[in-house]
C-alpha positions in Angstrom: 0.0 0.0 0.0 1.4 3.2 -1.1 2.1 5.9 1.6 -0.7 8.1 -0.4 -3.3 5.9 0.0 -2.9 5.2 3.3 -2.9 8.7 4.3 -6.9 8.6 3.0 -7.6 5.3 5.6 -9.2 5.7 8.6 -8.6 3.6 11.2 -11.9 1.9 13.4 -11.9 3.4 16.4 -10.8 0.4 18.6 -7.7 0.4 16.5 -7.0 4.0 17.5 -7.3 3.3 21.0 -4.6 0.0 20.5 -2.6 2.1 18.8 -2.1 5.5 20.9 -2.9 3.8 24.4 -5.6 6.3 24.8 -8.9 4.5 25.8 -10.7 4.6 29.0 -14.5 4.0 30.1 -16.5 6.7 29.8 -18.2 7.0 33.4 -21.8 8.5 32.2 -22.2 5.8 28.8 -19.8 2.8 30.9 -18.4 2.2 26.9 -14.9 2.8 25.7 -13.6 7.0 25.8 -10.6 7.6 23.0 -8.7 9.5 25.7 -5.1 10.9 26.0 -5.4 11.1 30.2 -5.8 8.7 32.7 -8.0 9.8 35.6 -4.8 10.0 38.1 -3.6 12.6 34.8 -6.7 14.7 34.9 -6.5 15.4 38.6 -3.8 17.0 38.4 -3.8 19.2 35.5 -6.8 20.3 37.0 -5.0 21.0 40.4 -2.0 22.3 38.4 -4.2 25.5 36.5 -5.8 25.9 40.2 -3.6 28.9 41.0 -3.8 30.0 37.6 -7.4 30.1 37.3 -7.8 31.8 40.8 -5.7 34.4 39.7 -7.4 35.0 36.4 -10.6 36.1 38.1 -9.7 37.6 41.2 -9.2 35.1 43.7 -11.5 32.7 45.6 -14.4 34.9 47.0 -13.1 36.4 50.5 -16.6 34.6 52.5 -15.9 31.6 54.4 -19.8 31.1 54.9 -20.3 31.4 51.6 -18.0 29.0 50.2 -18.8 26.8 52.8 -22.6 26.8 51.4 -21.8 26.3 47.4 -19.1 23.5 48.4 -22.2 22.0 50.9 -24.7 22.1 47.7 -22.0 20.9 45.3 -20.7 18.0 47.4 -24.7 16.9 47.8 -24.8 16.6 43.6 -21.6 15.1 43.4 -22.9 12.2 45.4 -25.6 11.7 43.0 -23.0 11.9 40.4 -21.8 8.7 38.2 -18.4 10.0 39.8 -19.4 10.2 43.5 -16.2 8.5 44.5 -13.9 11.5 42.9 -13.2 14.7 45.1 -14.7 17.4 44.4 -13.7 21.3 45.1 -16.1 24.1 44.7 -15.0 27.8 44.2 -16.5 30.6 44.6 -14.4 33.1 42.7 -14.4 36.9 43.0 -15.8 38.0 39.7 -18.5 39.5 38.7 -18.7 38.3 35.3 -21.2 35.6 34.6 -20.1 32.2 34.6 -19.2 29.1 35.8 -17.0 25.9 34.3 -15.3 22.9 34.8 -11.2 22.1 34.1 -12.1 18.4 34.7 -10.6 16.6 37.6 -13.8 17.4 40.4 -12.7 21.4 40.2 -15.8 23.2 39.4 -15.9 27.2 39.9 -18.6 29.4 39.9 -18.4 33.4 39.7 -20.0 35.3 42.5 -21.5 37.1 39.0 -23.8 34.3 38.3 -24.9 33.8 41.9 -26.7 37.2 41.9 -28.9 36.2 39.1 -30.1 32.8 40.7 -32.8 32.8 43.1 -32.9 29.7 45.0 -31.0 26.5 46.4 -32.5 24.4 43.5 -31.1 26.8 40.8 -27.5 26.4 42.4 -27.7 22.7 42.4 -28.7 22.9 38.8 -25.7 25.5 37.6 -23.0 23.3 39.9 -25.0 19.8 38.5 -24.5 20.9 34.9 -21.0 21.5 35.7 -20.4 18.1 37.6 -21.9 16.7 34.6 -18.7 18.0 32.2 -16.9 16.5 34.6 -18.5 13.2 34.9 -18.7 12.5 31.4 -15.4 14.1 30.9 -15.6 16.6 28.6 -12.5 18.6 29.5 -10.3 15.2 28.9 -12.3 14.7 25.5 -11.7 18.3 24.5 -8.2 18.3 25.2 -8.2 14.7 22.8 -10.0 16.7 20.1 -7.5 19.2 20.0 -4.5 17.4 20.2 -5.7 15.3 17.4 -6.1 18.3 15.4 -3.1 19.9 16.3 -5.2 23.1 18.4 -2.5 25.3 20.2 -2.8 27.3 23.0 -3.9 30.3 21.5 -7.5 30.4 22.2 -7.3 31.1 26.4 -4.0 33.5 25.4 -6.5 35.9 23.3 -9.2 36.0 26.0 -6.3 36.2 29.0 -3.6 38.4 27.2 -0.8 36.0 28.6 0.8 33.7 27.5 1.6 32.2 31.1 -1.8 30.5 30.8 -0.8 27.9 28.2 -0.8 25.1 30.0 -4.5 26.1 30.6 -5.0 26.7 27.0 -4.3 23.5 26.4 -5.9 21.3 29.1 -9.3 23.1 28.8 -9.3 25.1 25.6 -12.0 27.3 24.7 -14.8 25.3 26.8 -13.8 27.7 29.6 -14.5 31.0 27.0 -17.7 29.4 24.8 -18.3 26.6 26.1 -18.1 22.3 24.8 -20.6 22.8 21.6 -24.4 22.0 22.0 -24.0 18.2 22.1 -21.8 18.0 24.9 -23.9 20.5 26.5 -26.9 19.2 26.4 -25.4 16.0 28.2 -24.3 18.5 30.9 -27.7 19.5 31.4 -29.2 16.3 31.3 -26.5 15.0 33.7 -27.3 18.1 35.8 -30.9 17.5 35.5 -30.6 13.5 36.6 -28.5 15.0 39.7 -30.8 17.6 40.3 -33.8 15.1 41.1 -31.3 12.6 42.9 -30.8 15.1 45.5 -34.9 15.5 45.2 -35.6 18.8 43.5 -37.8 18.9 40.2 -35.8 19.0 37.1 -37.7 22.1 36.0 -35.2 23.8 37.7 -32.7 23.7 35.0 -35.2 25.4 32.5 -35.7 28.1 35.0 -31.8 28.4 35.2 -31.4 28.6 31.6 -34.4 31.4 31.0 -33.6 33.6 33.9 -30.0 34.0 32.5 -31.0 34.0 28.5 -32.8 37.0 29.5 -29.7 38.4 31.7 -27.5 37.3 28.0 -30.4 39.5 25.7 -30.7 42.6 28.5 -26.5 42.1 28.2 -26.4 42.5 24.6 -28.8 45.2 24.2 -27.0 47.1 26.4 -23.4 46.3 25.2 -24.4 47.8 21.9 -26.1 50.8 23.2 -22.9 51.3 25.2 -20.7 50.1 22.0 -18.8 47.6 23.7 -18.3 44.0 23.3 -20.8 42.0 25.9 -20.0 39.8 28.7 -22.1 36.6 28.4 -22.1 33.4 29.7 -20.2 30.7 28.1 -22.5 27.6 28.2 -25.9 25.9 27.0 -27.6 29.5 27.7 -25.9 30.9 24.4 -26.2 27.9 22.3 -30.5 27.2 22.4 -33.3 29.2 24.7 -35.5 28.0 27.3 -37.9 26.4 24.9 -35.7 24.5 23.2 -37.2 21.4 22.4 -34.3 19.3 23.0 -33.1 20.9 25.9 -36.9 20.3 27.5 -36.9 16.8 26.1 -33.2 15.7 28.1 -34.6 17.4 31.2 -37.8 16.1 31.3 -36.2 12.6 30.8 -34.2 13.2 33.9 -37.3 12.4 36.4 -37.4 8.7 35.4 -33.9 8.0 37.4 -33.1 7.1 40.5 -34.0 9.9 43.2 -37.8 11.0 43.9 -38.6 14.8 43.8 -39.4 15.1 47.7 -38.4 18.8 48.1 -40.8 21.2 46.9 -39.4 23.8 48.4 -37.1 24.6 46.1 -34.7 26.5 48.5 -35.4 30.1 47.9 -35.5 31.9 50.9 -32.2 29.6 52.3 -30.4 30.9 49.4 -30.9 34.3 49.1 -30.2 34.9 52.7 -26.5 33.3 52.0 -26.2 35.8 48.9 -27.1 38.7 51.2 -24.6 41.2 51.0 -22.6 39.8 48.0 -21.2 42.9 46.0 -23.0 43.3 42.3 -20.8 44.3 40.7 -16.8 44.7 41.5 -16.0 44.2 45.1 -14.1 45.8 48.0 -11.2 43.9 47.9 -10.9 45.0 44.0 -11.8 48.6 44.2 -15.4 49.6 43.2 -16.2 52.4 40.3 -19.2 54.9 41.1 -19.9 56.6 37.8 -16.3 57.6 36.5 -14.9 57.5 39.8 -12.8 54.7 40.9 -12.4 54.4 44.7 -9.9 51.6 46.5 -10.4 51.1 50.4 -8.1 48.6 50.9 -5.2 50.5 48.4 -6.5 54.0 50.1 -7.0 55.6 46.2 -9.3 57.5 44.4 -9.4 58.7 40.9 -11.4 59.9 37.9 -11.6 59.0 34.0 -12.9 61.4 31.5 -17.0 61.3 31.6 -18.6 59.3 29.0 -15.3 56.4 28.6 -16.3 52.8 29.2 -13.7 51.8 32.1 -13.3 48.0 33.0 -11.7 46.7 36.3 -9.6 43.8 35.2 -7.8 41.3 37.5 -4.6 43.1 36.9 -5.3 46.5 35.6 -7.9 49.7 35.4 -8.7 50.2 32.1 -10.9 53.1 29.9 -11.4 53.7 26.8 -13.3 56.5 24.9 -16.6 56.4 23.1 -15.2 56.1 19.8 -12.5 53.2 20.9 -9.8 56.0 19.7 -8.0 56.2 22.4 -7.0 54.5 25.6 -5.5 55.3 28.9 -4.4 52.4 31.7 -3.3 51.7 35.0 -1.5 49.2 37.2 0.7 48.6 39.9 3.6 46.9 40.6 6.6 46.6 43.5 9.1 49.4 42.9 13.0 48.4 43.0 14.6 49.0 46.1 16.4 52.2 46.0 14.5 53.4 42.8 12.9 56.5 42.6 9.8 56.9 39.8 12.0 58.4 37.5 14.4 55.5 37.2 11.5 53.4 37.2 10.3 55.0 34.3 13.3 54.8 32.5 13.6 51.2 33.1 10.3 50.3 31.9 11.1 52.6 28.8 14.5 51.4 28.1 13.7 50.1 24.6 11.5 52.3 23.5 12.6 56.0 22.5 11.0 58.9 24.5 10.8 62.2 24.4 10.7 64.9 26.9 10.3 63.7 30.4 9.8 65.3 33.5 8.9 65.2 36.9 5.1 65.0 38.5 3.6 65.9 41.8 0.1 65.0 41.8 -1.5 65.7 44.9 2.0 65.7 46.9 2.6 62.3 45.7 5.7 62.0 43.6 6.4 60.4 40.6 7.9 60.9 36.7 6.2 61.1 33.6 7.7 61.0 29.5 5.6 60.7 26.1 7.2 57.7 23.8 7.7 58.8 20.2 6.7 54.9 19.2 5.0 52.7 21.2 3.5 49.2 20.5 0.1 49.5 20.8 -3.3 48.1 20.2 -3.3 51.4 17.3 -0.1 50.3 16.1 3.5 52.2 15.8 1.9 55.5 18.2 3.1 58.2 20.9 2.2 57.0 24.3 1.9 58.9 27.4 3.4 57.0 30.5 3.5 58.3 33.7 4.8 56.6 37.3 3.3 57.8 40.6 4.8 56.3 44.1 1.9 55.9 46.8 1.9 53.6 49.6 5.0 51.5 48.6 3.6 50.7 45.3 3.9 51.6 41.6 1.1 53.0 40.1 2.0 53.1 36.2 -0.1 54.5 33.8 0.6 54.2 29.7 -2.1 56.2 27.4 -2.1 56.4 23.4 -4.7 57.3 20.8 -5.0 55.9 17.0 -3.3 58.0 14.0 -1.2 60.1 16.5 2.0 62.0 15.5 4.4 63.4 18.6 2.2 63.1 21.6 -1.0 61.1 21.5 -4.0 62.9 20.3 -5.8 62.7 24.0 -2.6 63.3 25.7 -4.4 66.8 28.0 -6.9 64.1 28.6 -4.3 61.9 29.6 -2.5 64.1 32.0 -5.9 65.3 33.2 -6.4 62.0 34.6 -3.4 61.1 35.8 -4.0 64.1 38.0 -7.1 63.1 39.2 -5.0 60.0 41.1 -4.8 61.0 45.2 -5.1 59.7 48.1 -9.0 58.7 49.3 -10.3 61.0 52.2 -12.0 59.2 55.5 -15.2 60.4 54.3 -15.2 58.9 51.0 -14.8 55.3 53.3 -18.7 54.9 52.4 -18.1 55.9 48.8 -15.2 52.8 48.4 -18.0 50.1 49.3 -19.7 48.5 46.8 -23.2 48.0 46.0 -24.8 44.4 48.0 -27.6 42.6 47.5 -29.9 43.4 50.0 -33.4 41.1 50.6 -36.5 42.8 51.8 -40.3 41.1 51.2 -42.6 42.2 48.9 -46.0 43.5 50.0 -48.9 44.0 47.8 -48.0 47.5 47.2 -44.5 46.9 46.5 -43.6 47.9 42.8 -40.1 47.6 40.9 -40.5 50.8 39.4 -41.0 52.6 42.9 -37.7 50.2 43.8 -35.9 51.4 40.8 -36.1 54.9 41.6 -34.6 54.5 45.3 -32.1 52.2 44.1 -28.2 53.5 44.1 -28.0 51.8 40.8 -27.4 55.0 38.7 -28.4 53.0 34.9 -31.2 50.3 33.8 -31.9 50.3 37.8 -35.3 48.5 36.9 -34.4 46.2 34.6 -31.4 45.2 36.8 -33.9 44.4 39.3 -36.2 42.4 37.4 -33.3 40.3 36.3 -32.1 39.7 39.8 -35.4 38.9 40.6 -36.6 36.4 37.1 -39.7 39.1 36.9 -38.0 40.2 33.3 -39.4 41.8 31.1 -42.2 43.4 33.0 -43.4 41.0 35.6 -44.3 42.4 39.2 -43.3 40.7 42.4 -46.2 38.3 44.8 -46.6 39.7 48.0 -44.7 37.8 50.9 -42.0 37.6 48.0 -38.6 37.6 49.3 -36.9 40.2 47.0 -33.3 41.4 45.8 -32.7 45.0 46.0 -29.3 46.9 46.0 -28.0 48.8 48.8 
């Protein structure tokens, strides 16, 4: 047989697994898995990107009680698993984006993001089960097969993350952590998560109400990323790949209540839960500095600032970043551990020492010291453009900020808006303490005069106050709450 023609065979699939030593029993379907990672394997990786993962999104959630809770209402799925003899570890991480995934190995995280939007101890059991059931059927492990089979690098997580220290992550768990496994392997999740859902004895419906209440957080999401013309924030799963009345979706979840487990818990939790989220932040929290219209305030860092009115800022794990209306130009900040013995402007010229500047100078801003230079060429998201850079010593840290604008010559085109906000930064006064905190969920009942309108205009949420309401509370679009309701507000 010419070399040629065997390239166009294909091997059966029991041949594959003789030949590369790759086959395993899937746990969910008990028939043969053409896997690349023994079980012992998967652990690991999955304890190795730990760290990683934590530090990606801000840490594990600083609330003992609260993780204590999710890890209680994960463990009790888990045993109703087809992997109950694995060990499992719940997270809780410190984000507020919306989401929660699986690396494989019994590590399942969920943002404190999501848990805003879910309104009882039955819709937690169905976001973990979902996520237990990636992990019992293995769906990380197959992923990674998939893509080493194809030759996939690591360069989906490295687009999303901006480093390239997370490749080992990029390739254990790919893009299932960013969009998800593809509907088949989600709607296994969810019928998985739907089977463990009724083995601990809630109703399967559950998982529908999971998936509607945040399809209608993913639409209010969109909507409003384009009317703020920015890219949205959506979950990565089965809620952007079919709606709630997806026919198969409804079919795997109704089939769920034929398995072993009776529904003997009608109460589906509600008022248990939403007295554990009490007091979780909405949005950013303490620990990771809280913005109050263009205002950025730090307790724990003792900073304040501004950024020009009307620029979209985002709080990243590892950065402040804002950027104007028209995406033209861009200013950042973040810190860093000065050298011993080095002063801002040697810092500066350190961090500068391949690129050529211009001018520099020294800065007092608000009796803090620090250095500041424009770069003639800098590498930028614009391409080949002045910069504005600027170091500022508070606190024993390094507060560095780099600006630059597209189709600048000399100084960036925003540069007075630049050095505008750079001289905003000072430190934060003990009666802006208040001002640093972020907004919590608060719970109050409903009564039969209670309306989310007359909520919404009490609310310290300063945009979309009633629709953000209605979506902590599943009364989206327009629904009104029952009286004797236990509601969400924000405080």
């Amino acid at each position: 047989m010419s070399l040629s023609s065997c390239a166009r065979c294909a091997l059966p699939p029991l041949l594959i697994c003789a030949a590369l030593a790759g086959c395993a029993t899937n746990p969910v379907t008990g028939r043969p898995d053409l896997v690349f990672q023994s079980e012992e394997g998967e652990i690991n990786k999955a304890k190795q990107v730990h760290p990683m993962l934590l530090q990606q999104f801000g840490g594990a959630y600083d609330d003992q009680e609260l993780q204590a809770y999710v890890n209680e209402v994960g463990q009790r799925a888990a045993k109703a698993s087809h992997r109950p003899e694995l060990q499992y570890y719940f997270t809780v991480l410190d984000s507020e984006v919306i989401n929660a995934f699986t690396t494989g190995g019994g590590y399942v995280y969920i943002t404190r993001g999501i848990m805003n939007y879910l309104n009882s101890e039955a819709e937690l059991t169905a976001v973990l089960g979902h996520e237990i059931g990636h992990v019992t059927a293995r769906h990380p492990v197959r992923q990674q097969t998939q893509s080493t089979l194809a030759g996939i690098g690591a360069a989906t997580v490295g687009v999303f993350t901006g480093s390239g220290d997370l490749a080992g992550l990029a390739n254990y768990a790919g893009a299932a952590l960013i969009r998800g496994y593809g509907r088949d392997q989600e709607l296994e999740a969810d019928r998985l998560g739907a089977e463990y859902l009724v083995g601990v004895g809630y109703e399967s419906e559950h998982m529908i109400d999971v998936v509607r209440l945040l399809k209608n957080q993913e639409l209010f999401e969109l909507q409003r990323a384009r009317e703020e013309k920015r890219d949205p924030r959506v979950y990565h799963g089965v809620f952007s790949t079919h709606p709630d009345n997806d026919q198969r979706l409804r079919e795997v979840v109704k089939a769920a209540e034929k398995f072993e487990g009776k529904v003997d818990n009608k109460d589906s939790g509600r008022e248990k839960y939403l007295k554990h989220i009490e007091g979780l932040p909405l949005a950013t929290s303490r620990a990771q500095g809280v913005l109050k219209g263009n205002r950025f305030y730090h307790a724990n860092l003792g900073l304040t600032m501004a950024f020009p009115v009307g620029w979209h800022v985002e709080n990243r794990a590892d950065r402040l970043v804002a950027i104007s209306p028209q995406k033209d130009s861009v200013i950042q900040m973040q810190t860093q551990a000065p050298p011993p013995n080095t002063g801002p402007r040697e810092l500066l010229s350190r961090l500068l020492a391949r690129s050529s500047s211009g001018q520099d100078e020294p800065l007092e801003v608000n009796g803090l010291q620090g250095h500041t230079a424009v770069v003639r060429a800098a590498q930028t998201e614009f391409g080949l453009v002045p910069a504005r850079y600027a170091v500022i010593y508070y606190n024993n840290l390094a507060y560095i900020f780099a600006g630059a604008s597209k189709g600048s010559a000399g100084v960036p085109a925003a540069d007075p808006l630049f050095m505008s906000t750079i001289k905003t930064f000072r430190r934060l006064k003990q009666n802006e303490l208040a001002l640093a905190e972020p907004y919590r969920i608060k719970t109050i009942r409903a009564t039969d005069k209670t309306r989310i309108a007359d909520l919404a205009r009490t609310s310290p949420i300063p945009k979309y106050a009633a629709e953000t309401l209605r979506l902590l509370n599943d009364l989206y679009p327009d629904k009104e709450p029952q009286p004797g309701q236990l509601l969400k507000i924000i405080e």
